[in-house]
C-alpha positions in Angstrom: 53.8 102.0 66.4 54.7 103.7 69.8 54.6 107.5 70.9 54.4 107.9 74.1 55.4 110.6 76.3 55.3 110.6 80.5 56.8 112.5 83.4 58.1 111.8 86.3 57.2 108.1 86.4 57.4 106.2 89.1 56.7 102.2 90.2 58.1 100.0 92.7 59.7 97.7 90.2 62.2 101.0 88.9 64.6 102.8 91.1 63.8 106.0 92.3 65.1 108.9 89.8 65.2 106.4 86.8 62.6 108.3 84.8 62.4 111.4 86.5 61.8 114.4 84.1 60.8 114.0 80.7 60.8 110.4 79.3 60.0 109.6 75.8 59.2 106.0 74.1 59.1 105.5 70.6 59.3 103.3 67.6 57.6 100.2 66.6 56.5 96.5 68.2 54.9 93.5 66.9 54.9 90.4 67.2 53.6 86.9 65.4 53.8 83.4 65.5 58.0 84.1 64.4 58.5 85.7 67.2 59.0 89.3 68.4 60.1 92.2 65.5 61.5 96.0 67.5 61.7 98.7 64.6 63.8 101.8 66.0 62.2 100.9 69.3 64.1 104.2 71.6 63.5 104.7 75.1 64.6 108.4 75.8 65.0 110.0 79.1 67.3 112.5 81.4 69.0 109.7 82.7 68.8 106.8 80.8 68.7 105.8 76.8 68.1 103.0 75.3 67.8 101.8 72.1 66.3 98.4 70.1 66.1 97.2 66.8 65.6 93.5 65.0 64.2 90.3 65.2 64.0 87.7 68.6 61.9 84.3 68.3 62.8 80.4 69.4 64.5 80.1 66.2 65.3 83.0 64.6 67.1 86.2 66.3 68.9 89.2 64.7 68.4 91.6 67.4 70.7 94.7 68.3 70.4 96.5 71.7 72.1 99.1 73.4 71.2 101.1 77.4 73.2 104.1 78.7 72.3 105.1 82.4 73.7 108.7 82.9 74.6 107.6 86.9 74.7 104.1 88.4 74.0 105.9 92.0 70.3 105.5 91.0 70.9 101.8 91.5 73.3 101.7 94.4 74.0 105.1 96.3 77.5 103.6 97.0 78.5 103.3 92.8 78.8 106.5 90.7 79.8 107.0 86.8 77.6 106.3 83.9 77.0 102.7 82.2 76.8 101.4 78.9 75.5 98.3 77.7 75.6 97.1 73.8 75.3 93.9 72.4 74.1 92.0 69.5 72.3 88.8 69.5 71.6 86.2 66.4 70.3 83.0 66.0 69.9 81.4 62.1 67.8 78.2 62.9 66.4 76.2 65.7 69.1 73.8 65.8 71.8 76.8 66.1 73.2 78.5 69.1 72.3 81.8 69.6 74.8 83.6 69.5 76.6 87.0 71.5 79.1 88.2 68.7 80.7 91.1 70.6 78.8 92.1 74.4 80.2 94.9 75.8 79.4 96.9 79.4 81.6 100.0 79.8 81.6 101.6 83.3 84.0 104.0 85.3 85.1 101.0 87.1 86.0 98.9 84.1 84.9 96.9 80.9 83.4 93.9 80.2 83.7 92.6 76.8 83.6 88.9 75.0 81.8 86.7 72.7 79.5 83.8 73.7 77.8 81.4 71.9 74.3 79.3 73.7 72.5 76.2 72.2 69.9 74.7 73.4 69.5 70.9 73.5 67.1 68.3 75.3 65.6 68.4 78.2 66.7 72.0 79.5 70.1 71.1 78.7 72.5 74.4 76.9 76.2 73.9 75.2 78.4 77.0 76.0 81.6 78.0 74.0 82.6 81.5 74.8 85.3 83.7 76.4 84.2 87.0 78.7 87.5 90.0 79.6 87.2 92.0 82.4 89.2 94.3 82.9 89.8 96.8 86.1 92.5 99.5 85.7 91.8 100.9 88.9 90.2 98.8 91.8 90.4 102.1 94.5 87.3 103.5 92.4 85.4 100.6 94.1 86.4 101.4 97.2 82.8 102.4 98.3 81.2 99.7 97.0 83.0 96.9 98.6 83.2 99.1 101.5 86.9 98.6 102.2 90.0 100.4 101.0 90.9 98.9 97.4 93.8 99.4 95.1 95.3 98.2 92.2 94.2 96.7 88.9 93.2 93.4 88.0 92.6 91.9 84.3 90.3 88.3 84.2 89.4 86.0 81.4 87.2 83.6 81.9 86.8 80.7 78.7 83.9 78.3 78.9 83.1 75.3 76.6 80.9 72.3 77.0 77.4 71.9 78.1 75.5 71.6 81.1 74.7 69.7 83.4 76.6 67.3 81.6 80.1 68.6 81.1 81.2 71.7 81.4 84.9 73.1 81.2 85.4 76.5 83.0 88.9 78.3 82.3 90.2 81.3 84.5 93.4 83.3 84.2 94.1 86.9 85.9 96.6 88.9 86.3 96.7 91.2 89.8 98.8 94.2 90.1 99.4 95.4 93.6 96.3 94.9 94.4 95.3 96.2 98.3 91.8 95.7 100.0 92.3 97.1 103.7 91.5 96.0 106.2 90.8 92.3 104.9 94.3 91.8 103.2 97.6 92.9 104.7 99.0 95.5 101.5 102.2 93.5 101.1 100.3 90.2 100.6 99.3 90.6 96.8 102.1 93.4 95.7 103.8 93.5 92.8 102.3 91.1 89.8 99.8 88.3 90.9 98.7 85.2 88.2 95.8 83.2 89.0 94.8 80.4 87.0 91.8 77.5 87.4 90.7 75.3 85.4 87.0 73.9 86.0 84.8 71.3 85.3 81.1 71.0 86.1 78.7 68.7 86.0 75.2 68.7 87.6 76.6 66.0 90.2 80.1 67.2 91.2 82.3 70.0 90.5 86.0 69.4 89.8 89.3 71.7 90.3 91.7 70.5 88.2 94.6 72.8 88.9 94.7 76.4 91.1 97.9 78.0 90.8 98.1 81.7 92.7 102.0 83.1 91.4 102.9 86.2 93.5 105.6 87.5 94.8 104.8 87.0 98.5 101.9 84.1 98.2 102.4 81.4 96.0 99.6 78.6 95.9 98.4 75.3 94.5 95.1 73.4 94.9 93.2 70.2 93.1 90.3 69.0 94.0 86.6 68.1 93.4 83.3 67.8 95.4 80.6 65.8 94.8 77.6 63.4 96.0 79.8 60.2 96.8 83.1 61.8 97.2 85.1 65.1 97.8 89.0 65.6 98.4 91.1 68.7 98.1 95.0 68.8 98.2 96.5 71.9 98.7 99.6 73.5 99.2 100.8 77.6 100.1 104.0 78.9 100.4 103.7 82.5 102.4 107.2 84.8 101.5 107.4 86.3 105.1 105.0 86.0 108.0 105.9 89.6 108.5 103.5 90.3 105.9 100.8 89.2 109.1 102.6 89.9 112.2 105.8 92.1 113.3 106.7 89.4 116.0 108.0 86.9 113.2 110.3 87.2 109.9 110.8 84.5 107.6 108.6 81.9 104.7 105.9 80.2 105.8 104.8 76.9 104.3 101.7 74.8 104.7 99.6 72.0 103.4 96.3 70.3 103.5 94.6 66.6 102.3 90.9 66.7 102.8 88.8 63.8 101.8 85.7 62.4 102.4 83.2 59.2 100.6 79.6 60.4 100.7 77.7 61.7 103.7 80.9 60.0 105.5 83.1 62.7 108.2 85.9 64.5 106.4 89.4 63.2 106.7 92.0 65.9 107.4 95.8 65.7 107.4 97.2 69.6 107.8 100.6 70.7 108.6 102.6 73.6 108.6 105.8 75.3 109.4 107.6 78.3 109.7 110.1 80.8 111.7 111.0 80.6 115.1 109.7 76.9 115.2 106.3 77.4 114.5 104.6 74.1 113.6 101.2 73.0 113.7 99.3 69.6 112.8 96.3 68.4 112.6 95.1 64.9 111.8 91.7 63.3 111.8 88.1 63.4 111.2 85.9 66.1 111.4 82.0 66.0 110.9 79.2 65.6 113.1 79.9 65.8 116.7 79.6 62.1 117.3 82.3 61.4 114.4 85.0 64.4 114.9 88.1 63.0 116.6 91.3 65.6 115.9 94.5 65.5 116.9 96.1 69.1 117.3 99.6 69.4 118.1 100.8 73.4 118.3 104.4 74.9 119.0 104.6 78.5 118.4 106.3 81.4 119.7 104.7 83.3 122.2 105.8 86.6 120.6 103.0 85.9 118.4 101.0 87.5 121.6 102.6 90.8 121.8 100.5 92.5 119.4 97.6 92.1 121.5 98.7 92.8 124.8 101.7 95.7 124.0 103.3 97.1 125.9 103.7 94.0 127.6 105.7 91.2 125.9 106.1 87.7 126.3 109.4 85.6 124.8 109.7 81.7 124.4 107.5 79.1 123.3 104.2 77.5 123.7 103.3 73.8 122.8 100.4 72.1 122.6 99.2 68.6 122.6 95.5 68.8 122.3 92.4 66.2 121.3 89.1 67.5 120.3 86.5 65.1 120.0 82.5 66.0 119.4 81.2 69.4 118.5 84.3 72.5 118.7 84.3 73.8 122.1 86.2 73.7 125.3 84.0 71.1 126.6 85.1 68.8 123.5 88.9 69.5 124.2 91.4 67.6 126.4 95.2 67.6 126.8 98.2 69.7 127.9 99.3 73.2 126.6 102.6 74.0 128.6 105.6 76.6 128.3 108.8 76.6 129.9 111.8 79.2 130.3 109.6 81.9 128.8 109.6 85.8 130.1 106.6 88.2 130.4 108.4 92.1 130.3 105.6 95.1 132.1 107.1 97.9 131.6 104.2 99.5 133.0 105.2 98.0 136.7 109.1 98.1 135.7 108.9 94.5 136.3 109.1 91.0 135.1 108.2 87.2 135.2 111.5 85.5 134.5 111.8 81.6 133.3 108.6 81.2 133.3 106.3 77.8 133.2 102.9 77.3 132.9 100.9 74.0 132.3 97.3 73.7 131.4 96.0 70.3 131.6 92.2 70.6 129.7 89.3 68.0 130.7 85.7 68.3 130.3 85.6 71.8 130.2 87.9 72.1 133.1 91.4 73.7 133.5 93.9 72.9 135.2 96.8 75.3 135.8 100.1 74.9 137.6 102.6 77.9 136.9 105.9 79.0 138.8 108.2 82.3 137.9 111.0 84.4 139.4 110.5 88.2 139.9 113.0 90.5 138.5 112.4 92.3 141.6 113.2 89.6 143.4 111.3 86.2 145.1 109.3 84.0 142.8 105.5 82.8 142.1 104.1 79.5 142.3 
């Protein structure tokens, strides 16, 4: 039997504040060769309680618990709001599963709730079979913690069933609702209603996507794919409503996709396109591991208007095309061909002047560039 009464405590292992003030334990603890029995075992304090009462052991568990922490800012300055955690775990035999009938952790942020069943079996091995909700109602309370502007709500189910490391099925569905996270995503990008589901399987020597499908009113997305010890692939393909949603120099859908693939320790095989408004299209094609082995093909036309953004209030107009190879390790010295643009117009307002069919080519080589570019002058004569 337990009665014990401190102040103040303090220990490396707790966070600062945990058990300031008063702090009261009581109740009863034993244990035997069954295992572990808590009778009304209660942990009281000014900013935590907690409570504990049944039976644990290898083969037998009937054990309730339950922890409320007045404020989570005594375990991250950045969270706030009070936590509760209750949960009830049983286990009727050694060849059973334990079993999680109805966990539940209640925040400000949200609630986690489920059921999950855990057997043990040979050689460190466990078979899962359970399903966990979470559900956010309002992502801009997290704002501090993921330091970044968040908003929205999001609801997730995750199912698993199997075992591992042997096979193990993982099963996600969520639904987004104009979720925002600025800066890192553009607020138009996952407006309105967003479903995301994978499917999962794992094993202790590969891990395979069988289907990722993102459903959104601006981003639509699909992926399969698996990685592994002697091979790994992924086939993907995104469909983006309007790169407006990323830049104000294009309007229009964007669509793109990707085969990756490689056997063993062997360099990855990629095949990438993708296309979109005023002719953007990009490819690239090859293989891509250590320096010795990587041999791309990159072929680039895009607008130059993609520019303005970072150079305002200049502005450039026309097109930019690129024919490049980059073999070894990523770096101008690894790169060689021709980048060139011809007819295209660079406005200054800030000199009331202008470069007028312009054409520039860029012939790369060993590290080197080689330029050759010729203008007319809005004022009059040319460059070049």
């Amino acid at each position: 039997t337990l009665a014990v009464t401190g102040r103040d405590l303090s220990a490396p292992q707790i966070p600062a504040g945990l058990l300031a003030g008063q702090t009261r334990l009581t109740g009863g603890l034993s244990r035997d060769t069954g295992g572990f029995t808590l009778r009304d075992l209660v942990l009281e304090g000014d900013e935590i309680q907690a409570q504990a009462n049944g039976l644990f052991s290898t083969s037998q568990a009937d054990l309730n618990v339950r922890a409320d922490l007045r404020d989570l800012s005594l375990l991250d300055p950045r969270a706030d709001g009070p936590i509760s955690i209750a949960g009830q775990v049983t286990r009727d035999g050694e060849d059973a599963a334990y079993v999680l009938p109805d966990p539940r952790v209640e925040t400000a942020y949200g609630t986690l709730a489920g059921a999950v069943s855990a057997r043990p079996l040979s050689e460190g091995a466990v078979a899962l079979d359970g399903q966990v909700d979470l559900d956010l109602p309002d992502l801009s309370r997290a704002s501090d913690l993921a330091d970044m502007q968040l908003g929205g709500s999001a609801a997730i189910q995750l199912q698993a069933t199997g075992s591992y490391p042997a096979d193990l099925g993982l099963t996600l569905d969520g639904t987004l609702q104009d979720v925002r996270a600025v800066p890192a995503i553009p607020n138009a990008l996952l407006a309105g209603t967003t479903d995301i589901t994978t499917e999962i399987r794992l094993n202790d020597t590969r891990i395979t996507v069988t289907e990722l499908e993102v459903d959104g009113q601006a981003l639509d997305l699909s992926a399969s794919g698996g990685y592994g010890h002697e091979a790994s692939e992924l086939s993907a393909d995104l469909r983006l409503s309007n790169a407006a949603i990323f830049t104000s120099a294009l309007s229009g859908p964007v669509s793109a996709s990707a085969d990756v693939m490689r056997s063993g320790a062997e360099p990855w095989q990629i095949e990438a396109t993708a296309d979109g408004p005023g002719g953007l299209n990009a490819r690239v094609a090859g293989a891509y591991g250590e320096p010795a082995n990587t041999n791309l093909d990159i072929d680039v036309q895009a607008p130059l208007a993609l520019a303005n953004q970072f150079i305002a209030p200049r502005s450039l107009n026309g097109a930019l095309n690129a024919d490049l190879t980059l073999r070894g390790a990523p770096g101008l010295d690894a790169l060689s061909g021709r980048i060139t643009t011809a007819g295209a117009r660079l406005a200054a307002p800030s000199f009331n002047a202008a470069l007028e069919s312009l054409s520039l080519t860029a012939d790369l080589s060993a590290g080197r560039v080689g330029l050759n570019a010729n203008a007319n002058l809005s004022t009059g004569g040319q460059l070049g």
